[in-house]
DSSP file (Angstrom, degrees, kcal/mol; ACC not computed):
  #  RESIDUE AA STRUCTURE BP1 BP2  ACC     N-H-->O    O-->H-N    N-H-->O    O-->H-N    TCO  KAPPA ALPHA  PHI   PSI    X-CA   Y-CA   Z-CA
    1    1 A X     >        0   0    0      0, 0.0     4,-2.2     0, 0.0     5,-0.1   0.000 360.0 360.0 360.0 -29.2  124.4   68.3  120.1
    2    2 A X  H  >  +     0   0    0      1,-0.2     4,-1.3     2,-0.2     5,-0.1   0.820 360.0  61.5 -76.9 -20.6  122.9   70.9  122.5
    3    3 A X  H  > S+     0   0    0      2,-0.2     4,-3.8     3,-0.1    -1,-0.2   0.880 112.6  32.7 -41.3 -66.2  123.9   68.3  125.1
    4    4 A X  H  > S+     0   0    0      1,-0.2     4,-0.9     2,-0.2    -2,-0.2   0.941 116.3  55.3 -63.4 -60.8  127.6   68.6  124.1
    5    5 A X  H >X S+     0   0    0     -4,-2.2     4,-2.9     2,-0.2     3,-1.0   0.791 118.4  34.8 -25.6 -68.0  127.5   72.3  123.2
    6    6 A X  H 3X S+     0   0    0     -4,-1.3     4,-4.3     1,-0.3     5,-0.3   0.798 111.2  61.6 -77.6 -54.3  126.1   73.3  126.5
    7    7 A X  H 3X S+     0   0    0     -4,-3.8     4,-0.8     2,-0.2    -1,-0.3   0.824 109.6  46.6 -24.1 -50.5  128.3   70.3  128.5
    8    8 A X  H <X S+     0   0    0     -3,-1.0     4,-0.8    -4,-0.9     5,-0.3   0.855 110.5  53.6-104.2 -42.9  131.6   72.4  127.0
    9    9 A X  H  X S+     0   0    0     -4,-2.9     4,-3.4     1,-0.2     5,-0.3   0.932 108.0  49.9 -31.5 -52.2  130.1   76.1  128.2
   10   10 A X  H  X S+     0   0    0     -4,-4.3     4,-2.3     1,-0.2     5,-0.3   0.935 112.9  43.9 -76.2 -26.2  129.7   75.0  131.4
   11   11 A X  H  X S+     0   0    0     -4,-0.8     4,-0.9    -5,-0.3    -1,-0.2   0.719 114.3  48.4 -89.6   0.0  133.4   73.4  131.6
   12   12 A X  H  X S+     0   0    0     -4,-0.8     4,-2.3    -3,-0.1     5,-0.3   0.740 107.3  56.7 -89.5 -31.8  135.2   76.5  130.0
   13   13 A X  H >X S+     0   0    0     -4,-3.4     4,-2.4    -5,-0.3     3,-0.9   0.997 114.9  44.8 -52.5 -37.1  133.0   78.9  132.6
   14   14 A X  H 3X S+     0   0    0     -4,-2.3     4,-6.6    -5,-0.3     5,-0.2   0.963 109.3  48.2 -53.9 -63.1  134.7   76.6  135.5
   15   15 A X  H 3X S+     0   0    0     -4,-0.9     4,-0.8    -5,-0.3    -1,-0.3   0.611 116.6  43.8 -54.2 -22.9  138.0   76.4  134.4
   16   16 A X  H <X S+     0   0    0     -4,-2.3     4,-2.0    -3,-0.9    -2,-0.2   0.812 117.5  45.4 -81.4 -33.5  138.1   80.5  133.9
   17   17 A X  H  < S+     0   0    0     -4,-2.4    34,-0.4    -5,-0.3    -2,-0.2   0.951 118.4  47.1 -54.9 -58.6  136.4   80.9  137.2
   18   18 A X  H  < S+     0   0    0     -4,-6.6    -2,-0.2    -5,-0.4    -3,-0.2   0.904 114.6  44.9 -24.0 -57.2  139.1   78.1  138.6
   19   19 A X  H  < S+     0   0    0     -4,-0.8    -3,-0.2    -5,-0.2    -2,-0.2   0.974 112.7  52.8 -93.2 -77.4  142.3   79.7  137.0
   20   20 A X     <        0   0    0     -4,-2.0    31,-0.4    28,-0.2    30,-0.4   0.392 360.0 360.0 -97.7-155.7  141.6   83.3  138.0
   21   21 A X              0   0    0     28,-1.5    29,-1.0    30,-0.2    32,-0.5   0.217 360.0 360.0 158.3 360.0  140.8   84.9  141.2
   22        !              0   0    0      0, 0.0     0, 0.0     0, 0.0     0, 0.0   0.000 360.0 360.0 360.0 360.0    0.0    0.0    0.0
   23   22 A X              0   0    0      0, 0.0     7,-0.2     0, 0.0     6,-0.2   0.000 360.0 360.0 360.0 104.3  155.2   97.1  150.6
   24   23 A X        +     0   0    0      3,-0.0     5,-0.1     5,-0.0     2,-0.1   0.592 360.0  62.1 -83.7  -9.6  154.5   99.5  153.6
   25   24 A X  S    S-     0   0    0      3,-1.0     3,-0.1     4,-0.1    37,-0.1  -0.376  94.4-106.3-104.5-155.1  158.5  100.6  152.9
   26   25 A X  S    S+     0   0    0      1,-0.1    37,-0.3    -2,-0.1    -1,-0.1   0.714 105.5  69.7 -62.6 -45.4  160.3  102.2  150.1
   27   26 A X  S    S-     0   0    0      1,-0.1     2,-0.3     2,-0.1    -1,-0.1   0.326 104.5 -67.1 -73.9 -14.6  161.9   99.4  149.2
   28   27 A X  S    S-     0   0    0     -3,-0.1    -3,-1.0    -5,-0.0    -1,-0.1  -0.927  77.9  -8.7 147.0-162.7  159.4   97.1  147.8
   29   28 A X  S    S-     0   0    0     -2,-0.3     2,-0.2     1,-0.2    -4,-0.1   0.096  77.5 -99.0 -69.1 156.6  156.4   94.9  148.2
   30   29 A X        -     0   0    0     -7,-0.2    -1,-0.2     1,-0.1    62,-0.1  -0.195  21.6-132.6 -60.8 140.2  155.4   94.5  152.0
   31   30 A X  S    S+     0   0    0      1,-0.2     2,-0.5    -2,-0.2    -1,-0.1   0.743  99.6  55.3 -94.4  -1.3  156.3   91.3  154.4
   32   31 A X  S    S-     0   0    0      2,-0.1    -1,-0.2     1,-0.0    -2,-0.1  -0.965  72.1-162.9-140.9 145.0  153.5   90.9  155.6
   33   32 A X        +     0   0    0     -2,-0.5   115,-0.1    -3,-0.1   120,-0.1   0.255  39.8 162.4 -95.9  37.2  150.3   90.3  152.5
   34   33 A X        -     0   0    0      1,-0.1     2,-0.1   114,-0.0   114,-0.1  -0.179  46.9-101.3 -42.0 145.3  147.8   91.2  155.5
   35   34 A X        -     0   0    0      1,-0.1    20,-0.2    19,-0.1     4,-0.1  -0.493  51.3 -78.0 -71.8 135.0  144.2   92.1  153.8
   36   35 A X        -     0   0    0      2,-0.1     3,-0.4    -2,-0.1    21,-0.1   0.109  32.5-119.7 -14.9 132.8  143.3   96.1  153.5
   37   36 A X  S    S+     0   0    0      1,-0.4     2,-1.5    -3,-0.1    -1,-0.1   0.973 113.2  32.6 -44.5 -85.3  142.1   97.9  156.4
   38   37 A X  S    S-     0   0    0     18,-0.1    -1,-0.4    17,-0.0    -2,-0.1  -0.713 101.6-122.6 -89.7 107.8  139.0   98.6  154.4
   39   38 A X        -     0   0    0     -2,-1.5     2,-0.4    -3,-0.4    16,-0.1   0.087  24.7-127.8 -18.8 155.7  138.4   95.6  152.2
   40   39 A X        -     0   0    0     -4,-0.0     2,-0.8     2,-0.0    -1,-0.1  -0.937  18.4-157.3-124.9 122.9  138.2   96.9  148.2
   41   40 A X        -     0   0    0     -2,-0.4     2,-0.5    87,-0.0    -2,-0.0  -0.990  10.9-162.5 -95.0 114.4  135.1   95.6  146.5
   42   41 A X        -     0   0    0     -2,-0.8     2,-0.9     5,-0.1    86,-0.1  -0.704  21.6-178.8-136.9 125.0  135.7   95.6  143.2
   43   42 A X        +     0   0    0     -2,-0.5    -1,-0.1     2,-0.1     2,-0.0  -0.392  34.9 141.5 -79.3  55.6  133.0   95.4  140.6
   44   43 A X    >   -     0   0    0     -2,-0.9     3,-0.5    80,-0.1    -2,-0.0   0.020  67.9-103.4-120.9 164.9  135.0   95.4  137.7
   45   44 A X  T 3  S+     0   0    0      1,-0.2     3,-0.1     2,-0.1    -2,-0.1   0.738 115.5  55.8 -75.5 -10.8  134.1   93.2  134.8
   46   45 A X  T >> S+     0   0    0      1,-0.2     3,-3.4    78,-0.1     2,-0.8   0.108  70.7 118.6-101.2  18.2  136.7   90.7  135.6
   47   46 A X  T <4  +     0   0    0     -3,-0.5    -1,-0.2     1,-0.4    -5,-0.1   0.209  65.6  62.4 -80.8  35.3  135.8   89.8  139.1
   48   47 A X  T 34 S+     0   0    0     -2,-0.8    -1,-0.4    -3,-0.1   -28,-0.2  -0.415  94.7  71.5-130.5  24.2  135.1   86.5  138.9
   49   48 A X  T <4 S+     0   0    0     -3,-3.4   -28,-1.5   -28,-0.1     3,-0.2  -0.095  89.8  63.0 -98.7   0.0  139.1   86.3  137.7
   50   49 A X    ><  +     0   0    0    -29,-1.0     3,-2.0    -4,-0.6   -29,-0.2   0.334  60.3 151.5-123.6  31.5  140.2   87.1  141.3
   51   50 A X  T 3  S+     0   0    0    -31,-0.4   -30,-0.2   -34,-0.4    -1,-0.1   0.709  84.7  37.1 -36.6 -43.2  138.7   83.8  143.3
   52   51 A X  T 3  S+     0   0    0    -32,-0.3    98,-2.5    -3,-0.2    -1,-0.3   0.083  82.4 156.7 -96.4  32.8  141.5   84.0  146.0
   53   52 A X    <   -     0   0    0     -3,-2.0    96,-0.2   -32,-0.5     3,-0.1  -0.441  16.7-179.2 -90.3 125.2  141.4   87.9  145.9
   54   53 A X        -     0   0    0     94,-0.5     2,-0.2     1,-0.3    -1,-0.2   0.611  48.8 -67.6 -77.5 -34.3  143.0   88.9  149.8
   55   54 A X        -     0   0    0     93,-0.3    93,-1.9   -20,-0.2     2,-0.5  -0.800  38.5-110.3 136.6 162.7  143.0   92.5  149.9
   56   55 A X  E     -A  147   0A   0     91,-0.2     2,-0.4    -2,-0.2    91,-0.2  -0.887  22.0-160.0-152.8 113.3  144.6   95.6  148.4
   57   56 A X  E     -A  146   0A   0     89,-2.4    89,-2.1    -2,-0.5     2,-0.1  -0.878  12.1-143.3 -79.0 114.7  147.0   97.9  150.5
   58   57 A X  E     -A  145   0A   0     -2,-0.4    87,-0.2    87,-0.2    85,-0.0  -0.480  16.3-164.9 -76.1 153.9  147.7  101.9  149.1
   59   58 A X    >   -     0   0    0     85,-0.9     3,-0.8    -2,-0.1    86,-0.1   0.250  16.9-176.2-139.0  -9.1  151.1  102.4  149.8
   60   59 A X  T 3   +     0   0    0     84,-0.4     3,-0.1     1,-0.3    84,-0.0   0.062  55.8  32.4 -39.5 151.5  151.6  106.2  149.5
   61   60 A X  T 3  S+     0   0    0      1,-0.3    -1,-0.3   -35,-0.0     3,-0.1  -0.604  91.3  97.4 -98.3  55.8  153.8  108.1  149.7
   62   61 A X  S <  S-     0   0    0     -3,-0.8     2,-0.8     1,-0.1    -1,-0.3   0.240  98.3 -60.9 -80.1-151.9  156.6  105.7  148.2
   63   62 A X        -     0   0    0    -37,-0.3    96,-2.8    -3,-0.1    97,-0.5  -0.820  66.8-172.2-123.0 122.4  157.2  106.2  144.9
   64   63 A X        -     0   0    0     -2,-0.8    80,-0.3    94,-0.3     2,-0.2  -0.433  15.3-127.1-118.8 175.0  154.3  105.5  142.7
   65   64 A X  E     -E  143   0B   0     78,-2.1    78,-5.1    92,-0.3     2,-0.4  -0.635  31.1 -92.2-124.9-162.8  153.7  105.3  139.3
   66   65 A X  E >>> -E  142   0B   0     76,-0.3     4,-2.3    -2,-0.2     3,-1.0  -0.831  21.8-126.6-151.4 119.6  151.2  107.0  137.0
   67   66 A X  H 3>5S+     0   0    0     74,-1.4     4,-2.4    -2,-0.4    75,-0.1   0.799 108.6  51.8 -19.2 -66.3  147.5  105.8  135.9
   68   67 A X  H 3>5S+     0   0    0      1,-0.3     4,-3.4    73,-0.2     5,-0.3   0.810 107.7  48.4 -61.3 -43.4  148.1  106.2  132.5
   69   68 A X  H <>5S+     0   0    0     -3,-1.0     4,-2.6     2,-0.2    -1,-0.3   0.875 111.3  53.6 -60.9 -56.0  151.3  104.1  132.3
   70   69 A X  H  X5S+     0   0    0     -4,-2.3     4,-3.6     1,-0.2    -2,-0.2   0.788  98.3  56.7 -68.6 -30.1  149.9  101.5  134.1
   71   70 A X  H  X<S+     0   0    0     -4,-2.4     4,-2.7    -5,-0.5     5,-0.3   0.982 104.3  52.5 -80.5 -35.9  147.2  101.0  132.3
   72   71 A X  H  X S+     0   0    0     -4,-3.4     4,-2.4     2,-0.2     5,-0.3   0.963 110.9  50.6 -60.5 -35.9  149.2  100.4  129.1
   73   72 A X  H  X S+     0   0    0     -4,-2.6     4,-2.0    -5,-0.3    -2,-0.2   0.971 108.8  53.3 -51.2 -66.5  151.1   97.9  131.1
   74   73 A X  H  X S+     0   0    0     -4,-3.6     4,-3.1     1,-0.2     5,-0.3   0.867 112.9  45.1 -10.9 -66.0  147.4   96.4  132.1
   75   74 A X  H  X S+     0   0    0     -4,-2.7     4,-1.7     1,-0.3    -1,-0.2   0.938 110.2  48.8 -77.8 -48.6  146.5   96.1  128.5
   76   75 A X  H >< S+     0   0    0     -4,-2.4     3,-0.7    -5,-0.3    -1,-0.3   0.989 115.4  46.6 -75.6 -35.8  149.6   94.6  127.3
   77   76 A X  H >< S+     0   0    0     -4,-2.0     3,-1.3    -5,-0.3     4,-0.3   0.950 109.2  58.5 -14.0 -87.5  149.2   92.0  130.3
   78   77 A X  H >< S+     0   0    0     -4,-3.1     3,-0.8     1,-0.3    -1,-0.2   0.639 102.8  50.6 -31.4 -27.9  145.6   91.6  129.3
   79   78 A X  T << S+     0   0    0     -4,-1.7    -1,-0.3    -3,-0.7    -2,-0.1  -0.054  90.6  73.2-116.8  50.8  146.4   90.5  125.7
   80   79 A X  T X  S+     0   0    0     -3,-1.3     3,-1.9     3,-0.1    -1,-0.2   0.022  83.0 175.2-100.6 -14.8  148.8   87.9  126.9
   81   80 A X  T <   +     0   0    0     -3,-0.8    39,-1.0     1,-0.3    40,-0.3  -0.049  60.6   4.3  53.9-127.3  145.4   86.0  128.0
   82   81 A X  T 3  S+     0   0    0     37,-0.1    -1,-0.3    36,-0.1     2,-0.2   0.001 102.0 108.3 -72.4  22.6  145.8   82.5  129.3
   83   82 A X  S <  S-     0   0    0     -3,-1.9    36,-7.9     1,-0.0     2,-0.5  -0.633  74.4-109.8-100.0 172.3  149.7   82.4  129.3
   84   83 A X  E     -G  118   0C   0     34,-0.2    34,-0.3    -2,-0.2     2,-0.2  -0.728   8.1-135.5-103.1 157.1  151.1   82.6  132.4
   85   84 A X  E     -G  117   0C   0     32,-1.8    32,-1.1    -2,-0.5     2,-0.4  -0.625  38.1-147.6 -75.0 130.1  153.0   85.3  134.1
   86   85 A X  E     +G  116   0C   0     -2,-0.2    30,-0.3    30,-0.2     2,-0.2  -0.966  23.0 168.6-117.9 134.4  156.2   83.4  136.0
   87   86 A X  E     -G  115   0C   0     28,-3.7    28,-1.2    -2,-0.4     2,-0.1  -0.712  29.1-107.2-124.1 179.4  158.2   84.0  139.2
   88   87 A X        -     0   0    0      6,-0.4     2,-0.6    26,-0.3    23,-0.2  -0.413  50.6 -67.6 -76.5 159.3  160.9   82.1  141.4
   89   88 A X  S    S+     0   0    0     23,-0.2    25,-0.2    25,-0.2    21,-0.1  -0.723  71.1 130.2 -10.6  49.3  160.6   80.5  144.4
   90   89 A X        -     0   0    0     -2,-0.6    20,-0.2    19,-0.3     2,-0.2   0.894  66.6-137.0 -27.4-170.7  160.0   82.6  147.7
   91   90 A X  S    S-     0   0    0     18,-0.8    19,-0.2     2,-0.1    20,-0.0   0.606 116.5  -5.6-111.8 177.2  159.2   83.8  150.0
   92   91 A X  S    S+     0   0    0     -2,-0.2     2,-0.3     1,-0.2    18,-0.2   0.656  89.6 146.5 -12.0  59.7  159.2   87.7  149.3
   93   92 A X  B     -H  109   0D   0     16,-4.0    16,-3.1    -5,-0.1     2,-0.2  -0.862  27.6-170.8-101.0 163.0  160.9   87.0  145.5
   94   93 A X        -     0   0    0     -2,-0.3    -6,-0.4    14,-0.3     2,-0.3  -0.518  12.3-177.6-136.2 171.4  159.4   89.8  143.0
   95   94 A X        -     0   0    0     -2,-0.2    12,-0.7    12,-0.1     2,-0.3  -0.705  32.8-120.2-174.7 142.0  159.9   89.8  138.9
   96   95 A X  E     -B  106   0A   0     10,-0.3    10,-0.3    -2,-0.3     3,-0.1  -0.685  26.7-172.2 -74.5 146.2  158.5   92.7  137.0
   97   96 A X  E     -     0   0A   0      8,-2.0     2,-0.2     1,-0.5     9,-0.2   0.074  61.5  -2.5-126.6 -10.2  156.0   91.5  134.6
   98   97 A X  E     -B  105   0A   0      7,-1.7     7,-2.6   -22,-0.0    -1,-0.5  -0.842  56.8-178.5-178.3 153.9  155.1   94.7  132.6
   99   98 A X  E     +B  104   0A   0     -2,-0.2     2,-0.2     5,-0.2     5,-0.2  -0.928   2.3 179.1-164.8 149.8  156.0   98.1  132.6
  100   99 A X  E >   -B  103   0A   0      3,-2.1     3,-2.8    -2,-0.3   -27,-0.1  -0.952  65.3  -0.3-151.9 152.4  155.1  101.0  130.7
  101  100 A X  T 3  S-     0   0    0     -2,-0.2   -32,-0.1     1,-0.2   -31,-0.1   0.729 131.1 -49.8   8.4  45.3  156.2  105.0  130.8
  102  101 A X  T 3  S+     0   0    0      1,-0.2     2,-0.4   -33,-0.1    -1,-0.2   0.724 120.4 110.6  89.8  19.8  158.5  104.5  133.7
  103  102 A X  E <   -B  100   0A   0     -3,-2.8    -3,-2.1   -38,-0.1     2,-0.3  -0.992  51.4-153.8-134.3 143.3  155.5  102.4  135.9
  104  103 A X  E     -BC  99 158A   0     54,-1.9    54,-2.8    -2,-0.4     2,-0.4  -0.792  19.0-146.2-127.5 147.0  155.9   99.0  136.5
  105  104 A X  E     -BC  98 157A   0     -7,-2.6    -8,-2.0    -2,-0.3    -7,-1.7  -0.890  25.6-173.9 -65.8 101.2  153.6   95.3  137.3
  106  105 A X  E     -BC  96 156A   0     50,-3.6    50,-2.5    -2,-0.4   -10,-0.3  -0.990  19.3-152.0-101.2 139.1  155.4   92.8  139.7
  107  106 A X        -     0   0    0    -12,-0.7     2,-0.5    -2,-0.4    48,-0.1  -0.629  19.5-162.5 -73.0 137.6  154.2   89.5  140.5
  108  107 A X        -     0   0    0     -2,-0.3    46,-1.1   -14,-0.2     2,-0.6  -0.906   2.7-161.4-128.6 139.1  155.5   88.7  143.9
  109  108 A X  B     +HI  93 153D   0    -16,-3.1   -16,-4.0    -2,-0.5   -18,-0.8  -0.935  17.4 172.3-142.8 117.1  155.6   85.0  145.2
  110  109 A X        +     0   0    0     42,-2.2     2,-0.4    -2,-0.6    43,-0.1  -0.043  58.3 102.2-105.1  27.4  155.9   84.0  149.1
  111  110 A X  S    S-     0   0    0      2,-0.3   -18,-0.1   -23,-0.2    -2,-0.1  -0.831  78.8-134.0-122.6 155.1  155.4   80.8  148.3
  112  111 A X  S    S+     0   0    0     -2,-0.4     2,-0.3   -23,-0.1   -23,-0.2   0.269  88.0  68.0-100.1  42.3  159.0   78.5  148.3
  113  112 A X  S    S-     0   0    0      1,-0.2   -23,-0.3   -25,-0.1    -2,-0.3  -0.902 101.2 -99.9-128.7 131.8  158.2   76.7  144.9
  114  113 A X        -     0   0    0     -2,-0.3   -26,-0.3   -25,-0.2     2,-0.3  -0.128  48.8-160.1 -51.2 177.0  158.2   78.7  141.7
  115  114 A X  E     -G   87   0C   0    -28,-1.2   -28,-3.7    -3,-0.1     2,-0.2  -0.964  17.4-158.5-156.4 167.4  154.7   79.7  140.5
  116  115 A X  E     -G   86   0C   0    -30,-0.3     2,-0.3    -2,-0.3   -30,-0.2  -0.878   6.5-176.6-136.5 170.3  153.0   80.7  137.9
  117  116 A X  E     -G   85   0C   0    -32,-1.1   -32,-1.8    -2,-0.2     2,-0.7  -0.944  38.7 -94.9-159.8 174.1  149.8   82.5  137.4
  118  117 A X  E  >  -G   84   0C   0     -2,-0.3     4,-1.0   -34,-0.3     3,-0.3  -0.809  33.5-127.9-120.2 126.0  147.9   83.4  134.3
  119  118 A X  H  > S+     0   0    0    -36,-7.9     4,-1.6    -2,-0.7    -1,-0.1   0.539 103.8  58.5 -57.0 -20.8  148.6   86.9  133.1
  120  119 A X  H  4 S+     0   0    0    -39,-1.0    -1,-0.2     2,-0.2   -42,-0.2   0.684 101.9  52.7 -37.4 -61.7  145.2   88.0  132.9
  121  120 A X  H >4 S+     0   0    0    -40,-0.3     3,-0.9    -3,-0.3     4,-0.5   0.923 109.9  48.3 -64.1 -47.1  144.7   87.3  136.3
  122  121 A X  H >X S+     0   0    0     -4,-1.0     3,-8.0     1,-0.2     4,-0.6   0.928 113.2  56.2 -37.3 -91.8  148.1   89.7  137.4
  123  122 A X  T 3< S+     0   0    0     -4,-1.6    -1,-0.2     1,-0.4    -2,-0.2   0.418 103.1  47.2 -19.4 -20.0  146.4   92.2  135.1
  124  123 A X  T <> S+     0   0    0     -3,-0.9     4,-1.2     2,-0.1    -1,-0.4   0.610 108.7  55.3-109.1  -3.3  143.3   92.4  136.8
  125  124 A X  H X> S+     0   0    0     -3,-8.0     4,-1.2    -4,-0.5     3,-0.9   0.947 105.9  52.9 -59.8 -70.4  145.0   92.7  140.4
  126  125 A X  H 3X S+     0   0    0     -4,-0.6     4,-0.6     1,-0.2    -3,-0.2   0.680 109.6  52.1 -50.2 -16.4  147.0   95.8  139.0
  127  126 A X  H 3> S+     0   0    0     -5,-0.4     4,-3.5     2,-0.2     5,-0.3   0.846 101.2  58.5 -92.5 -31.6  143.4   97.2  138.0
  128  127 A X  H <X S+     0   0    0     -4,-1.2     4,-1.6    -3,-0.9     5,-0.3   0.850 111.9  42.0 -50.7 -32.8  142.1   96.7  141.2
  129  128 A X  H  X S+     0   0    0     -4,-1.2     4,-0.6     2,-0.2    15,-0.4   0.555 109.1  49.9-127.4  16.2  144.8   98.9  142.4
  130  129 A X  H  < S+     0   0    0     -4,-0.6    -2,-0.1    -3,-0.2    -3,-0.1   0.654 116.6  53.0 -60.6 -48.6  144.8  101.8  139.8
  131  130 A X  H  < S+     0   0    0     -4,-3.5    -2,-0.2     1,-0.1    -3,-0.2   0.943 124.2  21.3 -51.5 -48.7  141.0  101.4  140.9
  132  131 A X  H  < S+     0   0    0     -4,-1.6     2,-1.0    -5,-0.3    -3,-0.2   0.914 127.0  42.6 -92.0 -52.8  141.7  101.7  145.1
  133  132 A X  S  < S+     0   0    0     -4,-0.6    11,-1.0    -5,-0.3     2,-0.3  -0.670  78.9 115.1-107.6  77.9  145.2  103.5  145.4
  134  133 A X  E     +F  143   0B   0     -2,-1.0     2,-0.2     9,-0.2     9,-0.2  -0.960  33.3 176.2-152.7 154.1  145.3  106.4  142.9
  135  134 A X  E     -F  142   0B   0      7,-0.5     7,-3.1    -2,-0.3     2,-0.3  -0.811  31.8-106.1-178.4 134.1  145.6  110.3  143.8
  136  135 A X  E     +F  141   0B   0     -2,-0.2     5,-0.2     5,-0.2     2,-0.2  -0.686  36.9 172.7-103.2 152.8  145.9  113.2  141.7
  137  136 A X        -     0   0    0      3,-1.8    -1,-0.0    -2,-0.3     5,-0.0  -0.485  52.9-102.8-122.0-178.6  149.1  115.3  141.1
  138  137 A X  S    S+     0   0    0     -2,-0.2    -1,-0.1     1,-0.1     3,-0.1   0.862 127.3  55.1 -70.2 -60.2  150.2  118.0  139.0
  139  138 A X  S    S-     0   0    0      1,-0.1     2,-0.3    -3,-0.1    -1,-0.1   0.765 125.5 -88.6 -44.5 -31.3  152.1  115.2  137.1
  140  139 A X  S    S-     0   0    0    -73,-0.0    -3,-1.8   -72,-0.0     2,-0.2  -0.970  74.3 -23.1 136.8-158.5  148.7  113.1  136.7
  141  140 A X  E     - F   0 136B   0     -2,-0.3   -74,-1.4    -5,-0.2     2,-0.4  -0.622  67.3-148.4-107.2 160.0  146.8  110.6  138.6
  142  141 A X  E     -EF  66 135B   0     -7,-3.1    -7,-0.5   -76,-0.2     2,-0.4  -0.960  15.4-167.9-128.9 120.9  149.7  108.9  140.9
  143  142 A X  E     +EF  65 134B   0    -78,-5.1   -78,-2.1    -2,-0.4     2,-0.3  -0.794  13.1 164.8-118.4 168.3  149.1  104.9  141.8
  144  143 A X        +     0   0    0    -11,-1.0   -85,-0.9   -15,-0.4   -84,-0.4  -0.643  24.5 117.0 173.4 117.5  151.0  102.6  144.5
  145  144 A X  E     -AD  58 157A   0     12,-1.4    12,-1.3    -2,-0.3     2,-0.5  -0.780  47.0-123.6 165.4 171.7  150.0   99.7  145.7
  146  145 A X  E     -AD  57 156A   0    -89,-2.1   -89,-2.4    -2,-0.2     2,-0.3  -0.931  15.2-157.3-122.9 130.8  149.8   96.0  146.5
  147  146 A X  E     -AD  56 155A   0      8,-3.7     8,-0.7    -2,-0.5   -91,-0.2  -0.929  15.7-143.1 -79.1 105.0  147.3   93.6  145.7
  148  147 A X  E     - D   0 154A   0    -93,-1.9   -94,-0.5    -2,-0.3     2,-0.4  -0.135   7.1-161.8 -94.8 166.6  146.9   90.1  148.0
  149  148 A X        -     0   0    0      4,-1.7     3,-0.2   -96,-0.2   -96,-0.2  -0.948  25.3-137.7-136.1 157.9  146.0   86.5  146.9
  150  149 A X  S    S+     0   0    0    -98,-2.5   -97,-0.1    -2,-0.4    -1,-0.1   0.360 105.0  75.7 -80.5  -5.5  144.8   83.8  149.3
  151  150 A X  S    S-     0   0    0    -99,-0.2    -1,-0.2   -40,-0.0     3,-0.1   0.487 118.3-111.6 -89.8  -2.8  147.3   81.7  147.1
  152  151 A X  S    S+     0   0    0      1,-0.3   -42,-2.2    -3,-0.2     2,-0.3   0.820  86.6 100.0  68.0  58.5  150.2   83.5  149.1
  153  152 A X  B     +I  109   0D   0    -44,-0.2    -4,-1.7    -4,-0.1    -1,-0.3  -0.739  49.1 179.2-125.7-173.8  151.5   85.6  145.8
  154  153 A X  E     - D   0 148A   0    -46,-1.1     2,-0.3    -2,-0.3    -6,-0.2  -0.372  25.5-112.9 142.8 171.9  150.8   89.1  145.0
  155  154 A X  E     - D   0 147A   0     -8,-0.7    -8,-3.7   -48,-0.1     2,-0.3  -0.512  18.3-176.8-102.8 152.3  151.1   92.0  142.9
  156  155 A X  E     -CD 106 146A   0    -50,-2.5   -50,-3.6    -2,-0.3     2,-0.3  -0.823   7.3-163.7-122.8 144.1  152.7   95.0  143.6
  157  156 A X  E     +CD 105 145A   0    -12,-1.3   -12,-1.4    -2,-0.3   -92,-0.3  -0.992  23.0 150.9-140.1 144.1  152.7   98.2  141.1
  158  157 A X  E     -C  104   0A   0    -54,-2.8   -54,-1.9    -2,-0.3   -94,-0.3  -0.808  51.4-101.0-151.7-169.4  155.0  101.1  141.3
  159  158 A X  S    S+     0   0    0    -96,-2.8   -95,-0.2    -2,-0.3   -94,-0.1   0.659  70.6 119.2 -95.8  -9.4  157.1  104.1  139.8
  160  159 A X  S    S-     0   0    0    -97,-0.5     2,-0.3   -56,-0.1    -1,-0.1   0.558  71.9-114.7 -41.2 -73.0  160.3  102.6  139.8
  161  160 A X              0   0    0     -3,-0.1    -1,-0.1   -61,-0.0    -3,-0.1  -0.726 360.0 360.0 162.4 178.1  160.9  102.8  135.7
  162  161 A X              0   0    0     -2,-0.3    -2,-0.1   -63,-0.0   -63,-0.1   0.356 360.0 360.0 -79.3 360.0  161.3  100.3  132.7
């Protein structure tokens, strides 16, 4: 039994390790080159971001707001294993959460739809609350895009619900 037990730990750690890992105005960037300076981030989920590319700050485009983003975060985050879905690409977008007027998209360059496990989005977009955030009068102010090595990524901004 300790056999089995231990057998079924090690093949859910795999499979969670497996499964997780815009320079204009206008949207996400064209090209998902990696951060000048690389972002380490030691976040509790970082073994969710295997193919993690880089994360570009994007100021001063129009950014959305810490707070906001993090309830978008959290309702991501308790969607768990279901997947977040986009179209086909290259440089197609879909919003995937948005909360007081600042919004999640998953962005897909890839020319087959994809999907990706929402969890995994959700920990991008905290990587770049963490890296691209600045404080205003208004509150702390975030913009930015997050790369995958899988050729997606997410982009978070002010654009509204």
């Amino acid at each position: 039994m300790t056999f089995i037990l231990s057998r079924s730990v090690i093949v859910v750690a795999f499979l969670l390790y497996s499964v997780f890992a815009f320079s204009t105005n206008n949207g996400p960037r064209d090209d998902p080159a990696p951060a000048t300076d690389p972002v380490v981030w030691e976040g509790p989920d970082d073994a969710t971001r295997r193919g993690a590319a880089g994360v570009k700050c994007i100021f001063p485009s129009a950014p959305g707001y810490q707070n906001g983003l993090e309830d978008a975060i959290e309702s991501l985050s308790k969607k768990g294993l279901d997947n977040c879905q986009v179209g086909g690409g290259p440089k197609t977008c879909v919003k995937v959460a948005c909360s007081r007027d600042s919004s999640i998209f998953l962005c897909n360059d890839n020319s087959k739809p994809l999907s990706v496990l929402c969890i995994r989005v959700a920990d991008y977009a905290q990587m770049i609350v963490h890296s691209c955030h600045k404080p205003s009068k208004a509150g702390t102010q975030v913009i930015g895009q997050a790369f995958d090595t899988d050729n997606f990524n997410v982009y978070v901004d002010g654009t509204g619900c």
